[in-house]
N, C-alpha and C positions, 0 to 999 in steps of 0.2 A: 357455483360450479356450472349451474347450466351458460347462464353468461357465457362461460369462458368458451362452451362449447359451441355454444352459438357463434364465439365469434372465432371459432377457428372453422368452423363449415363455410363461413364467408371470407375469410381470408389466407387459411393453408392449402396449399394446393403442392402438389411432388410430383417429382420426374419418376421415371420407373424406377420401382422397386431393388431392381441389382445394381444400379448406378450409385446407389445412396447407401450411406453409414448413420446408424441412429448414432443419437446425440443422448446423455444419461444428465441431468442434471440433481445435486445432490448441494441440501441444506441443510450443515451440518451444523448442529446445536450440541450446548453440553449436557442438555437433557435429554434432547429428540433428534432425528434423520429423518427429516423430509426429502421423498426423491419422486424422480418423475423423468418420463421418457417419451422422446423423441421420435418416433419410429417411423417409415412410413406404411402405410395400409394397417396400422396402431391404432385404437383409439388414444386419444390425448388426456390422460388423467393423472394423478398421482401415484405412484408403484405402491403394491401392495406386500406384505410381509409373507412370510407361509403360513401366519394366524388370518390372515385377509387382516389388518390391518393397517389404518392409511399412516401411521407415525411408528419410527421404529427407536427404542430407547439407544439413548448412544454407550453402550456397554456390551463389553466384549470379556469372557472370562472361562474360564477351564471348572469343569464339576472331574475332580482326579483327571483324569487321561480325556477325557472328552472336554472338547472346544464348544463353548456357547456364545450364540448372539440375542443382543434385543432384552425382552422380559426377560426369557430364560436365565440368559447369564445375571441381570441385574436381580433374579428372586432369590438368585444362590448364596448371593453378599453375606447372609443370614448363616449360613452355615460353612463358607469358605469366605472370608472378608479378605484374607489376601491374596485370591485367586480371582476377584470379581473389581475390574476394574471401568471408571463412569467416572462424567463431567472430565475427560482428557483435554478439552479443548482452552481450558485454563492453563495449558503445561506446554502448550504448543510453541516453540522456540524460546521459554523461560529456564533463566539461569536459574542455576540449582540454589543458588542463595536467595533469590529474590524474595520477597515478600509474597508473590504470587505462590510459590511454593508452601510457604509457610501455611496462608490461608489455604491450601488448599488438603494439607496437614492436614489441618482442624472438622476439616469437612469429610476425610476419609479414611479408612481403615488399613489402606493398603501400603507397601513397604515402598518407601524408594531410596534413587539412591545416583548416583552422579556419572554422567557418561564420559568420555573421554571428549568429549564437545563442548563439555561441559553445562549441558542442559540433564533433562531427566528421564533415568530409567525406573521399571519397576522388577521389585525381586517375587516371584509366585511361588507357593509355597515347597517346590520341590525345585529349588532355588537358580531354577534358569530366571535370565533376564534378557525382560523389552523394552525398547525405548518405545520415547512416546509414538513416532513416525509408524514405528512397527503394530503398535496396538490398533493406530487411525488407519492402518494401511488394511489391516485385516475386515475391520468394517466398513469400508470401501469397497475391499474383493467381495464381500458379504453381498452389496447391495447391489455390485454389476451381477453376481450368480442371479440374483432375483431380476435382474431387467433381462438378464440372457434367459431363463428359463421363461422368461413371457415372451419372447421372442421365439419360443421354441427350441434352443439350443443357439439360437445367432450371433454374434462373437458382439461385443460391446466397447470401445475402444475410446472413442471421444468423451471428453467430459468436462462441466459447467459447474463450479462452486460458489456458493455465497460466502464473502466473508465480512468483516464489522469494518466497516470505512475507518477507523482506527487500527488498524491491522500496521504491526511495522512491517518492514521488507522481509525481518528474520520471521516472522510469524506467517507472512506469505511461504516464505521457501519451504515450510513448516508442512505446511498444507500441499505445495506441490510434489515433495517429496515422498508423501505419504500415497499420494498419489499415483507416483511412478514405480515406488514398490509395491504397490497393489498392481504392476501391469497394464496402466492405461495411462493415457495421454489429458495433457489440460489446456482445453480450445483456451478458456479465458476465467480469470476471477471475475466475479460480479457484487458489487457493495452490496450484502442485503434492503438497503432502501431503495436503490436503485433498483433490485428486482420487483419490490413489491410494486413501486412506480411503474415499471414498463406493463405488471399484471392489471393492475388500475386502469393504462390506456389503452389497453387492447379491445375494453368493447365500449370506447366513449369518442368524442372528439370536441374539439376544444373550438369554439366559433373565438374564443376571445383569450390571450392567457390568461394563467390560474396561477396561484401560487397553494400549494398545500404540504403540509409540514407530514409526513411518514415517522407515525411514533412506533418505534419497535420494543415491547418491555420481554425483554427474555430469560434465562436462567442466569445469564453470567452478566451481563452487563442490560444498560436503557439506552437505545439510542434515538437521535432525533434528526432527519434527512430533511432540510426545506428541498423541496422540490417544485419549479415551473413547468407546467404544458402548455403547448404552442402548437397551433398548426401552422406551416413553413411550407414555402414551394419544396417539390420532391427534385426538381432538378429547375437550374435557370432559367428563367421565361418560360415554368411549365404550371398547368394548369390541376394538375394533381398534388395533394397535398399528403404532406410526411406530418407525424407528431414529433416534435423537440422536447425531450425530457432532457433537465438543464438541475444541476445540483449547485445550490448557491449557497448552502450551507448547512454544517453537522456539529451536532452536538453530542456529547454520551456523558458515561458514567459509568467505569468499568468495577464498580465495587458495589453496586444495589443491580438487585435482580433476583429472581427467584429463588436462585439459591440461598444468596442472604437470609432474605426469609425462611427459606427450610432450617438453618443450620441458627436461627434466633428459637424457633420453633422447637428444637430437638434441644438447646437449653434450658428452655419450659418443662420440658419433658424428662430430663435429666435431675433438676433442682426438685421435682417430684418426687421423684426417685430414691432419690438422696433423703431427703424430709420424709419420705415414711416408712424406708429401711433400711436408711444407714449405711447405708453400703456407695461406693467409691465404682461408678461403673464404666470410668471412662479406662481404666484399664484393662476391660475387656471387649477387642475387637470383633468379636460375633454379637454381639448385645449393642456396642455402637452403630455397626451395622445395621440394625433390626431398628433400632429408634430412627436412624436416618430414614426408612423407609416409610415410616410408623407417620414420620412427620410429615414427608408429602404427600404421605394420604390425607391426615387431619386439615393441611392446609388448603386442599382440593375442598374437603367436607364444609369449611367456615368460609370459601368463597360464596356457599350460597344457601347455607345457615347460623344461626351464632351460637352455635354453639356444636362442639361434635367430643364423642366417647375415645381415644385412644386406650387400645388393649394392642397387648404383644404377650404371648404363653410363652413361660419359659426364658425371660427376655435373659437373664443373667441368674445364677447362683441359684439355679431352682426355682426362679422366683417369678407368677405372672403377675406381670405391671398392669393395673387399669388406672386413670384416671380421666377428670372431665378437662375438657378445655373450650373456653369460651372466646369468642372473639372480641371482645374487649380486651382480652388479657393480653393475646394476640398483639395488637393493634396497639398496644401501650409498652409491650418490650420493642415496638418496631417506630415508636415517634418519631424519632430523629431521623427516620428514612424519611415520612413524609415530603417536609423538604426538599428533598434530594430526587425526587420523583420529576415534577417539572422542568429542574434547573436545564436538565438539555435542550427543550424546548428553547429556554431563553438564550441557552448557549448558540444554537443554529438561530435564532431572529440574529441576533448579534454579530454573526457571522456575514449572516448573507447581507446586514445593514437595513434591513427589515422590524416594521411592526407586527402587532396581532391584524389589526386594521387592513394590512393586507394580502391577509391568511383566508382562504375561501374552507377549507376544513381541516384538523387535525386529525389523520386515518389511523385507528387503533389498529395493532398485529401484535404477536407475539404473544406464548400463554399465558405471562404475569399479567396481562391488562385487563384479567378476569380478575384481579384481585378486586375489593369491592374500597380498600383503601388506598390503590395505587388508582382506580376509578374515578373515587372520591376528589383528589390532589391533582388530577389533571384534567376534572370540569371547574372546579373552583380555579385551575389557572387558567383556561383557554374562556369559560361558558359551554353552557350546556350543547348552546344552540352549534358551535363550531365541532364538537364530534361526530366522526364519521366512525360509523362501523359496518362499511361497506364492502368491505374485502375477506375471507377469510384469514381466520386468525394464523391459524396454524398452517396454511398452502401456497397464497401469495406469491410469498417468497421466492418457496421452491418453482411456482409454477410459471410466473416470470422469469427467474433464469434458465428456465426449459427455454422458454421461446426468444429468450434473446440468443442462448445458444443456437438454436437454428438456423435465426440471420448470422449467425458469424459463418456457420459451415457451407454458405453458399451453396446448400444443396435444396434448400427447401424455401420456397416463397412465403414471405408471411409480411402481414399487415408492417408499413414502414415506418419503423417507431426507432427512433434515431437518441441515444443516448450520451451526456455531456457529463461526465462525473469529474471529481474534483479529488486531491491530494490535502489531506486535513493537517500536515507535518510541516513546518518548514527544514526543509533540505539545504544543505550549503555544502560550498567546496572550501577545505580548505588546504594552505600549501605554505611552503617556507618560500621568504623572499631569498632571491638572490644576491650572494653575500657583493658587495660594491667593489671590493678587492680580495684578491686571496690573502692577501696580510690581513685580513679581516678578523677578527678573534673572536668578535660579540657574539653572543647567543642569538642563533636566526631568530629573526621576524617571522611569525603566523601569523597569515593574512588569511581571514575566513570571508567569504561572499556567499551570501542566499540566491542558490540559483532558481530553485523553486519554491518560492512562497507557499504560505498552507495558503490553500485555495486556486494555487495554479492547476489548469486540465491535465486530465492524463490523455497519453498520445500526444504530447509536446515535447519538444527539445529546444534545447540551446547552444549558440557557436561560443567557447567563451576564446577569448584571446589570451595570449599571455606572451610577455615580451621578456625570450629568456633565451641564456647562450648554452645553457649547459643540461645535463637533461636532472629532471626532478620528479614529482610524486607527488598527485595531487588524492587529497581522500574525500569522501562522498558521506557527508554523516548528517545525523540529527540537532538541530540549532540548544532546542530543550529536547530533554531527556525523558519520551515517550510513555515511559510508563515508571515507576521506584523500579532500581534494582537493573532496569533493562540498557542494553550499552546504546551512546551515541552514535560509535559507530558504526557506517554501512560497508565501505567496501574502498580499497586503494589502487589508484592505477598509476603503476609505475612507465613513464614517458622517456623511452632513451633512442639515443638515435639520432640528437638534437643537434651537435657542432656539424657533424658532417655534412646533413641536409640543408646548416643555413649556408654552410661553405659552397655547396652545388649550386645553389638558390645565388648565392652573388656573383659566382664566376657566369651566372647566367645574364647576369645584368639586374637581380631583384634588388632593390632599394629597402632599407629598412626589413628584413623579412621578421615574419615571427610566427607562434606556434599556437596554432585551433585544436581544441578538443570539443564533442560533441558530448554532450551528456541530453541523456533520453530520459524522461518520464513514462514507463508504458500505459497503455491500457489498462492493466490487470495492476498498476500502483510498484510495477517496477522500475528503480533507478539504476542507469546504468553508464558508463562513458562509453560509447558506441567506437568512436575511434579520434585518432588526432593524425595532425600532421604539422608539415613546416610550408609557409604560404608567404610569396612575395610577391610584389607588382615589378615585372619587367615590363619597360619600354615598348612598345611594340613599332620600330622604325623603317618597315613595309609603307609604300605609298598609299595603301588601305588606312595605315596607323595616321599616315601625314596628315591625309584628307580630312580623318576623323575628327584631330585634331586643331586642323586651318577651320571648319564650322564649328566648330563649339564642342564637340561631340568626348574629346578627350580619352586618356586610356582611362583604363577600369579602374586603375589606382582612383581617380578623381571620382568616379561613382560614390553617394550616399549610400555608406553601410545599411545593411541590411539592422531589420526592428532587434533582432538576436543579436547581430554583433555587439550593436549600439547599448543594449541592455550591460554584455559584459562587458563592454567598454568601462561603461560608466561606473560601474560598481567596481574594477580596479581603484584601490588608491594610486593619490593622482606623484606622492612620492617614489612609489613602485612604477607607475610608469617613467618620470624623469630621469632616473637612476638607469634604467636601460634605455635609454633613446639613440642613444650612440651607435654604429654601427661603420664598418666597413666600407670606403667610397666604393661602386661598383665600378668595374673597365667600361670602356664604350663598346656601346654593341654595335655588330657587324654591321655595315649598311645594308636594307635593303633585306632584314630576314627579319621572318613573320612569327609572333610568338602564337605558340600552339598550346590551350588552356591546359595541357600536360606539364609545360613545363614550368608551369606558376607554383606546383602542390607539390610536394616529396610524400611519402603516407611514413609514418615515425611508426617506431616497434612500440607496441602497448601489452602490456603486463598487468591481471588482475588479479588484487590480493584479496581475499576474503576477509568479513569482519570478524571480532571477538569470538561471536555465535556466526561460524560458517555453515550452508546447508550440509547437508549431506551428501562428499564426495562419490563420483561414478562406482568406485569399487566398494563403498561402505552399501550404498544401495543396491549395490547386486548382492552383496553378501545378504542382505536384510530378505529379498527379493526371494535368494535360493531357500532363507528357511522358510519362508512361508509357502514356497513351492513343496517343500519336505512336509511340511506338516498335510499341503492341501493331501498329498499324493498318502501319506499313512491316514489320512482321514477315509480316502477315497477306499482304498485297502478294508480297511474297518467296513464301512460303509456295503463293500463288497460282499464280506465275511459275515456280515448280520443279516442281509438277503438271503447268501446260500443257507446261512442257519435254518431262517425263517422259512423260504422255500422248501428243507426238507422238513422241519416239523410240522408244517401245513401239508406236506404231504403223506406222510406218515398218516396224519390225521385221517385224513381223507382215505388211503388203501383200508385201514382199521376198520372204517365206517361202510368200506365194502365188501369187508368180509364176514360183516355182522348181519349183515343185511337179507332179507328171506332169499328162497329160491325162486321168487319168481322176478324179480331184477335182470337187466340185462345184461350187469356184468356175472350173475351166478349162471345165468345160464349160457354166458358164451364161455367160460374157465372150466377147466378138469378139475376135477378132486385134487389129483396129483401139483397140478400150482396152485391152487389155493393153499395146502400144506407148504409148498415154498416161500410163498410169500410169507405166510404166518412166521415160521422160522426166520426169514429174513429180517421180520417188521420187530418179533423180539428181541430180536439180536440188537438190531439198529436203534432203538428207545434203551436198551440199555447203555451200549458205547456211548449214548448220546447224553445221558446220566451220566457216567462217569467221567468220560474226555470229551466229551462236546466244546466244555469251556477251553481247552489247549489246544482244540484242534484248529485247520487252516481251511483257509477257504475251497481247496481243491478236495479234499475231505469231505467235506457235505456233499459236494458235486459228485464223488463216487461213491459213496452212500447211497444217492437217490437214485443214480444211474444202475446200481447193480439190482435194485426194487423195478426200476420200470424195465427192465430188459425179462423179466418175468411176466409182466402185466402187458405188453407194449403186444405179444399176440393177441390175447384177449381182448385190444383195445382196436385189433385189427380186423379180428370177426366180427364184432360189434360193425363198425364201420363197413364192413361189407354187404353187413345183413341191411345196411340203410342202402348204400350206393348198388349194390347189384342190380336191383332191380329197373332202377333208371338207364341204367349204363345197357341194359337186356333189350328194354323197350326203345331206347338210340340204334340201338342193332336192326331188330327187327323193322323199325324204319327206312333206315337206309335199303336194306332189304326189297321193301315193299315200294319205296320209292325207285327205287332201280328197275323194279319189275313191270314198273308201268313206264317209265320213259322207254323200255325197249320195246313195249308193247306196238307204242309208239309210232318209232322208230323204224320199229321193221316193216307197219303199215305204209307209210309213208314212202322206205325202199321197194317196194313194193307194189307201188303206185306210180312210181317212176319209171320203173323197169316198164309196163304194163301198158301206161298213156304217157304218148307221145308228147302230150298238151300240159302233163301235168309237172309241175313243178322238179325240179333236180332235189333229189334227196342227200341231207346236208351230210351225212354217214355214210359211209361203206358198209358191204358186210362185214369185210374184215373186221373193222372196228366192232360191229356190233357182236360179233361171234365171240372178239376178244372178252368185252366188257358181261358176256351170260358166263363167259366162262368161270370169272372171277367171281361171279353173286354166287353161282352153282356151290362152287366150292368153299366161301362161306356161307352159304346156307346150311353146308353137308354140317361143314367144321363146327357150325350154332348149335344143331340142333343133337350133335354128340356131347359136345360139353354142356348144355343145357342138363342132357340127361344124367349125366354123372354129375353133376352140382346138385343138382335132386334128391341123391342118395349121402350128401355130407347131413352131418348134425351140425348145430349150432356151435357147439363146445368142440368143433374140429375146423383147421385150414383149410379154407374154399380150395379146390380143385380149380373153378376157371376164375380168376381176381379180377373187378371191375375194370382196370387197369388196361387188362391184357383185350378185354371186350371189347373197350374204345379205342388200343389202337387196332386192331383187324378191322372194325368197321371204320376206321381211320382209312386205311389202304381202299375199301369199296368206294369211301365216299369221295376220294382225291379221282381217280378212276372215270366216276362219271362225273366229275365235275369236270374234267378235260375235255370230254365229250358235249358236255353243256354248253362251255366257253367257245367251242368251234365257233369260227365263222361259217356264214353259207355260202357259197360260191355264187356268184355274180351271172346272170344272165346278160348277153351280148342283144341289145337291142337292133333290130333290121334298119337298113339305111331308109330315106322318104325322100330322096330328089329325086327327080322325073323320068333322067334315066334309067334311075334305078326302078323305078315303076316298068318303065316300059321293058325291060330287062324280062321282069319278074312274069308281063304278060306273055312271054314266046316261050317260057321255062315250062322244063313238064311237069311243076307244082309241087315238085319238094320242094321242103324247106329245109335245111341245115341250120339244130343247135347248137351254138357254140357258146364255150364261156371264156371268159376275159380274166387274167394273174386280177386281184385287188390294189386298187388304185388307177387302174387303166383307162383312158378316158373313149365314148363313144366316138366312131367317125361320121363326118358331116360329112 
């Protein structure tokens, strides 16, 4: 951690504070939510929970009417098991049938049950139901309230997710969805290897490349990232250098990971169970529950002793479970993981076409790689000597895609660390040939093409071609079938538009024309057709064109396709392309007209169809959106309601304790007998309604409860306050006072000196003025020194006569008074001329002199 901080004092630096939007970065696990923020004038760390917490469990669940996150919701499992839902991130765009479901069946107590999407909702036990988006959506709004309350209340909008470089398209949409119903926006996904990588280079630099393999062992799945660092020029012929993180290859294993182990664990624990009371305890979902919990403690215990106690009170049927469990035993229901531990490793060398040999470290993260057998199975495959456990286990992650979020939001400057990741899936297009004749009868031709290999960059695209007269529909799917259970397909774009624009294209003079679609790879591993159109080469027969063509230069028809085109070229078969080569003679073009690169393209109408598992339409997620807005808003309501509660029984408390209190307090001696008896009637009355209807009443109820108690007490609390403030407020008076009396004193000396000598200075006052200004002291002097004297004769347990208040404004009016008088200017004496003349003038004069004075700003005469 210090690291990181070190190396963000040397390389983040922000523009002003209002210009800028923090950035929330959030890694979400099926066991944990690591997150962490952006900010600027922030320190840079991990977000904390309202336990001060740096990991928040990823569980979200209702105790009756009230909504919990974190530990909370996850300790309730135990006694609400279908109101306490964890590990959602297995469910995230999986069909209701898949196998993923099933397993995750086996691992949970909680109901589900089949969306209209056909993915998975869950039923809680007062039988509303949420889909999965909705549950991940909530813990999301969870953890931007926690960055916006460290922020102060400051709105939180941007946001940076890790997800598993195995992630399909539907599993992303998954994730963004969930996203957008939580209210906020997603700069970008970020592979979790890749994030650990970019936390890795942020405080190193690389003299030579490296190659090192990011081993992540987590709850749900192992994955393995080869990853190279390179330092690269930052720009062309520049002498400052960027890092290049470059992803050449990934391997996983989505069915070993931590949770495996808990759920082999809690078998242990179950066959226990069973063998010394006979009893059948998988039929009760609060007892299931309780062992699930029971196990990941135990397995936490036997990562760093061998042996640990499991007890659970009460677990089922009356009944407390204890037993021992040792890790050998452990370790022998989980052999056949072993194996399976590595194999990603070898899966990424094999990918990237890599040995160990030119492996510089293999970086441990994620909580399973504290197992001491997942430990064991990845130094015996790599060596001792090639482990690194140099990064944090559990932050990394998250704190790398903090900071690549930054650089994307071009608000904030940071060390330039330039990232190259890869698409693990081969993607293909596929599409029906065009039938050779309409009398044609055969069952179309599918023709499938891999436009993006597993391992092509994201942030690329492709032109493909296709030589076709009529319009068709090309789909965007998975070559192999990504995970059991989950669909091939991604997504269809229907292409129409096609006869007409190639008919435009050859009245134009286009030769041969035919039809481009773009399909994208994004950044964030999304596939898409960007757009198509219809494209011919006309002649260009302009003396420009001639020219071109008398040196060699030729039209553009003759140009070497572009590396994209040539790609789809190639991968058409070469019978699909003969079948259509035929086309239309074009007319001869006008003499002498110039073709304008507008009129080579037509843009063709494009229509997206979604796949099997579509995201979540605009209006399904507003809908999702509004009840989570219903909930935040009757939470908020509640929330409100147990303050004013809380606020008035605290205060209750507190008048009680002051009217218990001796006589010599200074609420007993500034209160009458007569309100203290009020109050008391009040305070009885009010603890008993509070007893009885407290629990049914509303929140404006408390607030007039307490209000009809302070409007009794709120005198008393006003003589009190007097008895402190009078006396300052007395001594400001008598100041002004005494200050006044000596500037006139002054004053009048001064007028008075003027009048008198001729030599001496112009006094800066009139009388007038100063006659005005004794007038006013006189007559708050008279006004002080009568309300003094009747303040005198009040008690303490009565309403002051003159109120601090009223003191400081009268001596308010004194003190504005002569400060007018203070601010005067002084009038400007006219200085005598000194040329010669004026000398000799001055000799024959009969030796007056005449003062005069000059308006301000006037200047002397030469």
């Amino acid at each position: 951690m210090n690291r990181i901080l070190v190396a963000l004092l040397l390389w983040l630096s922000v523009v002003s504070h209002s210009a800028l939007a923090s950035v929330l970065a959030i890694d979400y696990g099926s066991d944990w939510i690591k997150a962490s923020l952006m900010s600027p004038g922030t320190p840079f760390d991990v977000l904390l929970n309202k336990d001060s917490k740096r990991k928040i469990q990823s569980t979200v669940g209702w105790k009756k009417e009230d909504r919990l996150f974190a530990s909370d919701a996850f300790n309730i499992a135990g006694r609400f098991p279908t109101d306490s839902f964890s590990s959602l991130k297995y469910l995230q765009a999986a069909p209701y049938d898949s196998p993923a479901v099933s397993y995750y069946i086996s691992i949970s107590s909680t109901e589900l049950l089949e969306t209209s999407r056909g993915t998975v909702a869950f039923r809680r036990s007062d039988g509303s139901e949420w889909s999965v988006e909705e549950l991940v959506a909530m813990q999301f709004a969870y953890i931007r309230d926690l960055a916006e309350t460290s922020l102060g209340g400051e709105k939180v909008t941007d946001v940076i997710l890790t997800v598993p470089p195995y992630y399909t398209q539907h599993e992303r949409d998954a994730v963004i969805d969930a996203v957008e119903i939580a209210g906020m926006r997603t700069l970008a996904l970020i592979h979790d290897g890749s994030a650990v990588a970019v936390n890795y280079a942020m405080t190193r630099t690389f003299e030579k490349p490296e190659y090192h393999i990011i081993y992540d062992a987590g709850a749900s799945s192992i994955r393995a990232s080869l990853v190279s660092f390179a330092s690269v020029p930052a720009e062309p012929k520049s002498k400052q250098l960027a890092t290049q993180i470059t992803v050449h290859g990934v391997g996983y294993d989505r069915q070993v990971g931590g949770t495996e182990m808990d759920r082999r664990l809690r078998e242990m624990l179950i066959r226990e169970f069973d063998k010394k009371h006979h009893k059948d305890i998988r039929a009760d979902r609060r007892g299931m529950a309780k062992l699930w919990k029971e196990a990941g403690r135990v397995k936490a215990i036997l990562s760093a002793n061998t042996e640990a106690m499991a007890s659970v009170e009460s677990l089922a049927f009356d009944i407390d479970f204890r037993t021992k469990v040792t890790r050998a035993d452990f370790e022998s229901v989980c052999k056949d993981l072993k194996q399976r531990f590595a194999s990603p490793i070898y899966d990424a060398l094999d990918f990237a076409g890599l040995t160990m040999d030119n492996i510089t470290s293999v970086i441990l993260t994620g909580g399973a790689t504290r197992t001491p057998m997942l430990q064991a199975a990845i130094k015996a495959a790599v060596g001792d000597d090639k482990l690194a456990r140099n990064v944090n286990t559990d932050e990394a992650a998250v704190l790398g895609a903090a900071l690549y979020g930054a650089g994307l939001s071009r608000q904030f400057k940071t060390k330039d660390i330039r990232v190259g990741d890869i698409n693990i899936h081969d993607i293909q297009v596929s599409y029906q040939a065009e039938a050779k004749a309409k009398s044609d009868a055969a069952k179309p031709r599918t023709i499938n093409t891999v436009v993006f290999p597993a391992g092509s960059r994201v942030g690329s695209r492709k032109t493909l071609t296709f030589k076709r007269k009529d319009n068709f529909a090309i789909q965007l799917n998975y070559k192999n079938q990504p995970l059991a259970g989950y669909p091939l397909d991604i997504l269809e774009a229907e292409i129409s538009g096609i006869p007409e624009a190639l008919g435009n294209l050859t009245e134009r003079g286009a030769i041969d024309p035919v039809v481009k679609a773009t399909v994208v790879l994004s950044d964030s591993g999304f596939v898409s057709v960007q757009d198509a159109v219809a494209f011919g080469e006309i002649k260009d027969d302009s003396i420009t064109g001639k020219l071109k063509g008398l040196f060699g230069s030729g039209s553009s028809s003759d140009a070497a396709p572009t590396e994209q085109e040539t790609l789809a070229r190639s991968e058409a078969p070469e019978d699909e392309s003969s079948s259509e080569s035929s086309a239309t003679p074009s007319p001869t073009p006008t003499p002498e007209k110039k073709v304008s690169p507008k009129d080579n393209t037509i843009a063709l109408e494009l229509k997206i169809n979604l796949s099997s598992i579509p995201p979540m339409s605009v209006a399904q997620k507003r809908a999702s959106r509004d009840r989570l807005a219903a909930i935040d808003r009757e939470e908020a309501a509640k929330r409100r309601k147990e303050e004013a509660r809380n606020s008035l029984e605290g205060y209750l408390y507190r008048v009680r304790d002051l009217l218990e209190e001796d006589s010599t307090t200074p609420f007993m001696k500034c209160s009458q007998e007569q309100e203290r008896n009020s109050m008391r009637e009040k305070l009885d009355e009010t603890f008993s309604w509070l007893y009885d209807q407290g629990d049914d009443a509303q929140t404006a109820d408390y607030i007039q409860k307490r209000s009809a108690i302070e409007s009794i007490e709120r005198p008393v609390i006003h003589r009190y306050k007097e008895i402190e403030e009078f006396p300052k407020a007395l001594n400001s008076s008598q100041m002004w006072n005494w200050s006044t009396r000596l500037f006139l004193t002054e004053a009048h000396q001064n007028l008075t000196a003027s009048l008198e000598d001729p030599n001496a200075p112009p006094s800066k006052y009139t009388r007038e003025e100063l006659d005005a200004l004794e007038k006013t002291l006189r007559e708050h002097e008279a006004w002080l020194h009568e309300m003094v004297e009747k303040q005198k004769l009040v008690k303490m347990n009565e309403d002051p006569v003159l109120e601090s208040s009223v003191l400081k404004e009268k001596a308010k009016k004194l003190e504005n008074h002569l400060q007018r008088l203070v601010k005067k200017k002084p009038p400007r004496v006219k200085k005598p001329t000194t040329s010669s003349s004026a000398s000799s003038t001055s000799s024959t004069s009969t030796g007056e002199q005449a003062r005069e004075t000059e308006p301000a700003g006037g200047h002397d005469e030469l």
